[in-house]
C-alpha atoms as an extended CHARMM CRD file, in Angstrom:
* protein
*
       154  EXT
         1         1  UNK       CA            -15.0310000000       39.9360000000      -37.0820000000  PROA      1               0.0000000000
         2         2  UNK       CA            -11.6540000000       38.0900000000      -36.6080000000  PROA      2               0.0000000000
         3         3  UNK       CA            -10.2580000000       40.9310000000      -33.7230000000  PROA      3               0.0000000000
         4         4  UNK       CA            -14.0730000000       39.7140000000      -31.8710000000  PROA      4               0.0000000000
         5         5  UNK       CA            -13.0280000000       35.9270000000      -31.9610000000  PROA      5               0.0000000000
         6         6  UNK       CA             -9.6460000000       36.4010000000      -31.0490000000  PROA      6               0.0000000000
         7         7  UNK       CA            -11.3020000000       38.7580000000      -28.3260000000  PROA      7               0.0000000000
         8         8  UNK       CA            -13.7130000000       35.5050000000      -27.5990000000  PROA      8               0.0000000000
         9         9  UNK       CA            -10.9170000000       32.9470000000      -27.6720000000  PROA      9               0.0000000000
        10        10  UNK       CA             -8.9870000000       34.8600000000      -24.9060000000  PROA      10              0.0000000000
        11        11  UNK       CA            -11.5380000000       35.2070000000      -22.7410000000  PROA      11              0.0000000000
        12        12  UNK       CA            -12.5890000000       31.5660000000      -22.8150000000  PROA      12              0.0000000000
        13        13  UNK       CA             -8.9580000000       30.3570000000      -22.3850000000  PROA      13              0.0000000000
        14        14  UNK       CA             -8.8990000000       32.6320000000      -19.3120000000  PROA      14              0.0000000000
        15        15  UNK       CA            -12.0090000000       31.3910000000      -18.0880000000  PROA      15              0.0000000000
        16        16  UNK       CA            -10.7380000000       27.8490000000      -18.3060000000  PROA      16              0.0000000000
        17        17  UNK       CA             -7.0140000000       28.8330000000      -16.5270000000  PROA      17              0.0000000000
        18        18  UNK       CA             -8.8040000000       30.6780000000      -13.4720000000  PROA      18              0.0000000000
        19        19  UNK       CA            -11.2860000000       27.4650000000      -12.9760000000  PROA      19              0.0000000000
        20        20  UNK       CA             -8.2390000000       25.2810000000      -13.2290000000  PROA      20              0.0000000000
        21        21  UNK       CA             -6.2180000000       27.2460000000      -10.7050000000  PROA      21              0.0000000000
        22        22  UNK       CA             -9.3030000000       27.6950000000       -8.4100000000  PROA      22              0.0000000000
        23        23  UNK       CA             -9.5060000000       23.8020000000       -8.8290000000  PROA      23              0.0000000000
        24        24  UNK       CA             -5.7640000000       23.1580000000       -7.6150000000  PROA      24              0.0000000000
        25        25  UNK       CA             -6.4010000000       25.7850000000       -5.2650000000  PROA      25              0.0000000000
        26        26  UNK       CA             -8.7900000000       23.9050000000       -3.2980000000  PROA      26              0.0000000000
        27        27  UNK       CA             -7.4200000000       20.4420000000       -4.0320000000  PROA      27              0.0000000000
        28        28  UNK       CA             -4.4290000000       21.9370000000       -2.0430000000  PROA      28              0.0000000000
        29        29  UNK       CA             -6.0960000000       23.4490000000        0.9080000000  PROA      29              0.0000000000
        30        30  UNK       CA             -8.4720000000       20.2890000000        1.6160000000  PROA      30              0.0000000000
        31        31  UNK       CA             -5.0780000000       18.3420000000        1.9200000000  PROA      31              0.0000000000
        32        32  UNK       CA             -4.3030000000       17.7600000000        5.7940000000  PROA      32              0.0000000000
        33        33  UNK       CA             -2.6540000000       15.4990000000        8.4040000000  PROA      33              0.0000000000
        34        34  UNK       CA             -4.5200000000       12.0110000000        8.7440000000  PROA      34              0.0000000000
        35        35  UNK       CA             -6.8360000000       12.9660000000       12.0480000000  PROA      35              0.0000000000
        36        36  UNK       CA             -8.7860000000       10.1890000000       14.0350000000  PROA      36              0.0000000000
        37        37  UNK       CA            -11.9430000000       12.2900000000       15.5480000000  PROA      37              0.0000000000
        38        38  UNK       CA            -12.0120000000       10.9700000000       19.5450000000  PROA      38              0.0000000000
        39        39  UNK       CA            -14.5500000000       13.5160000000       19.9990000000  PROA      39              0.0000000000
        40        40  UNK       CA            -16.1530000000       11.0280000000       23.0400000000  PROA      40              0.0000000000
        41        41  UNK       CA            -17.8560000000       12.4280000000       26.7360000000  PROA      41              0.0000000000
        42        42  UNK       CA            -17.1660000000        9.1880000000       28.2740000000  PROA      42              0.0000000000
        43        43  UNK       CA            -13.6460000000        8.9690000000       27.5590000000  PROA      43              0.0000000000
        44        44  UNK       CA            -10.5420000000       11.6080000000       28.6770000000  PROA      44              0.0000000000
        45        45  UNK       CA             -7.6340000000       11.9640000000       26.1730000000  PROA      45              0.0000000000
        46        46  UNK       CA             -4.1930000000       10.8690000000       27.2960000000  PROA      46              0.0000000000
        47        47  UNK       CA             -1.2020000000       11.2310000000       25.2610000000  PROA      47              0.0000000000
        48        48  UNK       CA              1.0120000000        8.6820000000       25.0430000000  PROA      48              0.0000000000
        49        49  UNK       CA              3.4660000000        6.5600000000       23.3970000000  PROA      49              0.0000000000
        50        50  UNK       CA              3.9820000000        2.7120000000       23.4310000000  PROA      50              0.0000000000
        51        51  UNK       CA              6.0140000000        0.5240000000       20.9190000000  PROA      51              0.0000000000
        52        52  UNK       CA              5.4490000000       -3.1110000000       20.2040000000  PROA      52              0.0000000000
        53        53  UNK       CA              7.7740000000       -5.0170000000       19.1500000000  PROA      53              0.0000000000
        54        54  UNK       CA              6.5100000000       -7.8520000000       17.1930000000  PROA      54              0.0000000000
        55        55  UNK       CA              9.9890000000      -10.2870000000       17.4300000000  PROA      55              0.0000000000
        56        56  UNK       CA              9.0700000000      -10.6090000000       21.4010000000  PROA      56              0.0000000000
        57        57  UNK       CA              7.0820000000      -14.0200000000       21.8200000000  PROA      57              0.0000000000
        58        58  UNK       CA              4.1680000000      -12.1760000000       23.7560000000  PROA      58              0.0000000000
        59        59  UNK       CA              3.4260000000      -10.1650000000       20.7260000000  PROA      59              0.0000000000
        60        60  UNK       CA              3.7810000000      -12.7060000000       17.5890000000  PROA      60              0.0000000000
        61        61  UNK       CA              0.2780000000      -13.2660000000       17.5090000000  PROA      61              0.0000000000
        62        62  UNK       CA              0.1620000000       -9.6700000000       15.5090000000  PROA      62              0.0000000000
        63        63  UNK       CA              2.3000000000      -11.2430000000       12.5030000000  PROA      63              0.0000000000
        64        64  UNK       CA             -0.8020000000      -13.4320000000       11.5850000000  PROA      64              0.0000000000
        65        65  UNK       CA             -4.1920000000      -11.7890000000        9.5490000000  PROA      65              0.0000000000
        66        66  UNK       CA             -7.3750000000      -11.5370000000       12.6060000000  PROA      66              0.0000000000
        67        67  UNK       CA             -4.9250000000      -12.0480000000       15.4950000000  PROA      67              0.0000000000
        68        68  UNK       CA             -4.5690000000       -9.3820000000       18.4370000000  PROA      68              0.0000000000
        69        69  UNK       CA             -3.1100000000       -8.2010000000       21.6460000000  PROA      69              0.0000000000
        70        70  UNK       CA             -3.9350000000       -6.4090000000       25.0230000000  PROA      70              0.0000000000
        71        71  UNK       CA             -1.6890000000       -3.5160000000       25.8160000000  PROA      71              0.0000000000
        72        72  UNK       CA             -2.7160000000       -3.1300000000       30.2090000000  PROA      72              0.0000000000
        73        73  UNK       CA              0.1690000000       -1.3920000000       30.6380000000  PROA      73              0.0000000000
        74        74  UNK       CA             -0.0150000000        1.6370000000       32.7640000000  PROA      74              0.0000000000
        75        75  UNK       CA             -0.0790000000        5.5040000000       31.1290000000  PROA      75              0.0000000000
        76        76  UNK       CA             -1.1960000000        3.7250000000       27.7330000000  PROA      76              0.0000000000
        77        77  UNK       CA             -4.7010000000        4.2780000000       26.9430000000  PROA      77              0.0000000000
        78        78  UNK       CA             -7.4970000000        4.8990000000       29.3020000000  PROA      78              0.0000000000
        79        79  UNK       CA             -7.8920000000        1.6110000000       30.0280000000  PROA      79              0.0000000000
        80        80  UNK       CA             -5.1680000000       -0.2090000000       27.7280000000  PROA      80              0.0000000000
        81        81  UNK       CA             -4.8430000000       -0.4070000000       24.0320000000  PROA      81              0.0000000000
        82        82  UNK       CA             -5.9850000000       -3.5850000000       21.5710000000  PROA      82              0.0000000000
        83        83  UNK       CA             -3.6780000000       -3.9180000000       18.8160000000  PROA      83              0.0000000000
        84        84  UNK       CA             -4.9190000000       -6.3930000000       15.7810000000  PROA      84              0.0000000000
        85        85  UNK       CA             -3.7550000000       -7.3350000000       12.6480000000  PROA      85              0.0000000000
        86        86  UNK       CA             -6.5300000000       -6.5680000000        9.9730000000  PROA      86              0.0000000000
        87        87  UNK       CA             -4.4310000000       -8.3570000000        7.5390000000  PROA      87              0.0000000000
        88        88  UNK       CA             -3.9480000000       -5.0530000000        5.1110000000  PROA      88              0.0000000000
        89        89  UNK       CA             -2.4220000000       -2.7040000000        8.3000000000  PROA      89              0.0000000000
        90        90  UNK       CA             -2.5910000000       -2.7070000000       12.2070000000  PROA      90              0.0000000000
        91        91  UNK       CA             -5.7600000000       -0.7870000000       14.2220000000  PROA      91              0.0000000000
        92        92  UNK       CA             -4.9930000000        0.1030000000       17.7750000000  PROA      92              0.0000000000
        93        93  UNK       CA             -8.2080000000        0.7130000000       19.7860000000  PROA      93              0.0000000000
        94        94  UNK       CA             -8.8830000000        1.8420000000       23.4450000000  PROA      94              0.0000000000
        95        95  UNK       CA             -9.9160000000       -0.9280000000       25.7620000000  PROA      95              0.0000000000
        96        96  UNK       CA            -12.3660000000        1.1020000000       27.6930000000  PROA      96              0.0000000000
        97        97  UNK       CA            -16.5290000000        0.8880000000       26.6340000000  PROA      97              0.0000000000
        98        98  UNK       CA            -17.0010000000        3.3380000000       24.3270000000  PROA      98              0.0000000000
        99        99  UNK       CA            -20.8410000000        4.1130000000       25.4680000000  PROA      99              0.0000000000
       100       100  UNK       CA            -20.4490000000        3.6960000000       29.1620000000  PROA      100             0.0000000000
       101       101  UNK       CA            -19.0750000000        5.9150000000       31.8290000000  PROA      101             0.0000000000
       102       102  UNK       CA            -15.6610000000        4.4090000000       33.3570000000  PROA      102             0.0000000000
       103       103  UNK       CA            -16.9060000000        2.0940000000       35.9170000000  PROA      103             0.0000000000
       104       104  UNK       CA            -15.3950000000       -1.6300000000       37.0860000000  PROA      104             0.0000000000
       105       105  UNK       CA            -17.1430000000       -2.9510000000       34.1400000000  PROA      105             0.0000000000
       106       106  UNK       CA            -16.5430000000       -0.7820000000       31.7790000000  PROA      106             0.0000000000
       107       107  UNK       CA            -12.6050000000       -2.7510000000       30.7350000000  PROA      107             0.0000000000
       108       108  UNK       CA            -13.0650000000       -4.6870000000       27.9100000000  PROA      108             0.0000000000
       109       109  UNK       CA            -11.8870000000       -8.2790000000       26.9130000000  PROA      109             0.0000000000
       110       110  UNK       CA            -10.2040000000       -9.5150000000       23.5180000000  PROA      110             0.0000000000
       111       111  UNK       CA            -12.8150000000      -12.3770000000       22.0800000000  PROA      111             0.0000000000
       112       112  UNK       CA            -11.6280000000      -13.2120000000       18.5240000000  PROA      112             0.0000000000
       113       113  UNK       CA            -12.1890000000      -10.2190000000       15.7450000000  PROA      113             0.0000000000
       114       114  UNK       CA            -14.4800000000       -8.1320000000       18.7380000000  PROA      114             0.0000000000
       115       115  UNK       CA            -13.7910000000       -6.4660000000       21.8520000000  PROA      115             0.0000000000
       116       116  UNK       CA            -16.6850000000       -7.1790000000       24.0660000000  PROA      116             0.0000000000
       117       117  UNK       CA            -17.8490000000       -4.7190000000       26.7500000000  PROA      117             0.0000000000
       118       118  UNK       CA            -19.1800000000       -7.0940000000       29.8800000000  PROA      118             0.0000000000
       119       119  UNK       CA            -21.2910000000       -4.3260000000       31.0280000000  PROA      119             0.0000000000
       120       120  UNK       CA            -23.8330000000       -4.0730000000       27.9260000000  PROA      120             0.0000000000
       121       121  UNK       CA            -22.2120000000       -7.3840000000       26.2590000000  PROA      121             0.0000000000
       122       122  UNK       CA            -21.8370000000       -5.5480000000       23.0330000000  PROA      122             0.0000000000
       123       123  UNK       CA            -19.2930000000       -6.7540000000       20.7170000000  PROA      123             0.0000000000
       124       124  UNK       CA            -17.2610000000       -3.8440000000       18.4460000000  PROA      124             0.0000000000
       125       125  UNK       CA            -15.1510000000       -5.3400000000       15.4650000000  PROA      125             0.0000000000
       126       126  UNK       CA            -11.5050000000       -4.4400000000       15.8080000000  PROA      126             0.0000000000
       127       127  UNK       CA            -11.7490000000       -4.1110000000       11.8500000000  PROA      127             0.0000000000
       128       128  UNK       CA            -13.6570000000       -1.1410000000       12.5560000000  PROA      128             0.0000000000
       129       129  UNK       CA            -14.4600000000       -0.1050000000       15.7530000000  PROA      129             0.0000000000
       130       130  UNK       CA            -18.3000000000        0.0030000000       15.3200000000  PROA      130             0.0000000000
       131       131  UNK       CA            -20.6140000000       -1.8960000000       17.0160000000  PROA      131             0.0000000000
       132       132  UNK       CA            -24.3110000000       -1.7840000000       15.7610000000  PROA      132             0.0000000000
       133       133  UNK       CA            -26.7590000000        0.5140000000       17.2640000000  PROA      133             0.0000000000
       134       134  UNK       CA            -24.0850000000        2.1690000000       19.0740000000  PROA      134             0.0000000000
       135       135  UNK       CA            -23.8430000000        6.0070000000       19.5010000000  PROA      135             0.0000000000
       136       136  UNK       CA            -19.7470000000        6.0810000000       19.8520000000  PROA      136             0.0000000000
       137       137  UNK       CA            -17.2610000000        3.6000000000       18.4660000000  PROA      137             0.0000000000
       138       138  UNK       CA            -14.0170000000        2.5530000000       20.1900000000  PROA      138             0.0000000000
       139       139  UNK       CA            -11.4910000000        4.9630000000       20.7050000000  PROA      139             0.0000000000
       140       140  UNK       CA             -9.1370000000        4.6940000000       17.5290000000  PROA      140             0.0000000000
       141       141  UNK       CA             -5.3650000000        5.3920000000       18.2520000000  PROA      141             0.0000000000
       142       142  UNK       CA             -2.8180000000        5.7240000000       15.5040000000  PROA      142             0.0000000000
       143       143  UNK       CA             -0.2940000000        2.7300000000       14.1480000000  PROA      143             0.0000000000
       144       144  UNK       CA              2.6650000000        3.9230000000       12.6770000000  PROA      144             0.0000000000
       145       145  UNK       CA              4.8080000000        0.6320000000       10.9770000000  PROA      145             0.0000000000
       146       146  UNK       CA              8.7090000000        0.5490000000       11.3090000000  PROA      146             0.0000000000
       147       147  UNK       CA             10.2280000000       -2.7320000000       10.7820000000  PROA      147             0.0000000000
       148       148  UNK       CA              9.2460000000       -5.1850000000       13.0260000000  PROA      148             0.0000000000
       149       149  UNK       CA              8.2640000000       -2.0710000000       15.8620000000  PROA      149             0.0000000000
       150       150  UNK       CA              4.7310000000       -0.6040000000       15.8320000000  PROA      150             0.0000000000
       151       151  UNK       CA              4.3060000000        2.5530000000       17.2670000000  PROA      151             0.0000000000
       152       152  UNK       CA              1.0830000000        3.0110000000       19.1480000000  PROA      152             0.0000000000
       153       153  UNK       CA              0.3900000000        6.6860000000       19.5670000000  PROA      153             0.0000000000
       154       154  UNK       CA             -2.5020000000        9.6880000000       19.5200000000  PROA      154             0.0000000000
């Protein structure tokens, strides 16, 4: 009777070991790179880089909670880059209408917390980059922080 419990308590105490290791096993494969999904038909991917340095007068709006900035210039974005403060970290957004093919109208304009497309007046939060009712969001770019320099990048 004692070798069958013995017998018992190894096999349970294996059991356990293989479901912890299967456990770390996944834990350590579902790990990966922050991704942004772009995945958009109205909107091309460019790479690019562009630094903002928030010491320069036209960018100290960013070191205030709400505040943000246009980025029009050329190469960055598909039509420019919004950058805004959310108060807990910086979001960096494309400035072109996320649910409208690129047309004259299709730039939009800063207006508080929202960008606002002026061809379908909808307003997406530059907290989130949703608008409601909308099939795409705005195209998110990556913020990396260094100092007083963010990096705008995808």
């Amino acid at each position: 009777m004692m070798v069958f419990r013995k017998l018992i308590e190894h096999i349970t105490s294996s059991f356990y070991k293989k479901i912890v290791v299967f456990i770390f096993i996944g834990c350590l494969f579902s790990c990966s790179k922050e991704t942004i999904n772009n995945s958009n038909p109205y909107l091309p991917n460019y790479t690019f880089t562009y630094n903002v340095d928030l010491n320069l007068p036209s960018h100290s709006n960013l070191q205030f909670a709400g505040n943000g900035i246009t980025v029009t210039t050329q190469g960055v974005g598909v039509r420019g880059v919004f950058v805004f403060n959310t108060g807990s970290g910086y979001t960096a957004w494309d400035m072109a209408c996320p649910n409208q093919s690129l047309s004259s109208c299709s730039t939009m304009t800063l207006s508080g917390i929202n960008a606002v497309c002026p061809c379908d007046d909808k307003k997406y939060s530059l907290y989130t980059g949703q608008s409601a009712g909308m099939t795409y969001p705005l195209k998110a770019y990556r913020v990396e922080v260094n100092g007083t320099v963010l990096r705008i990048y995808n």
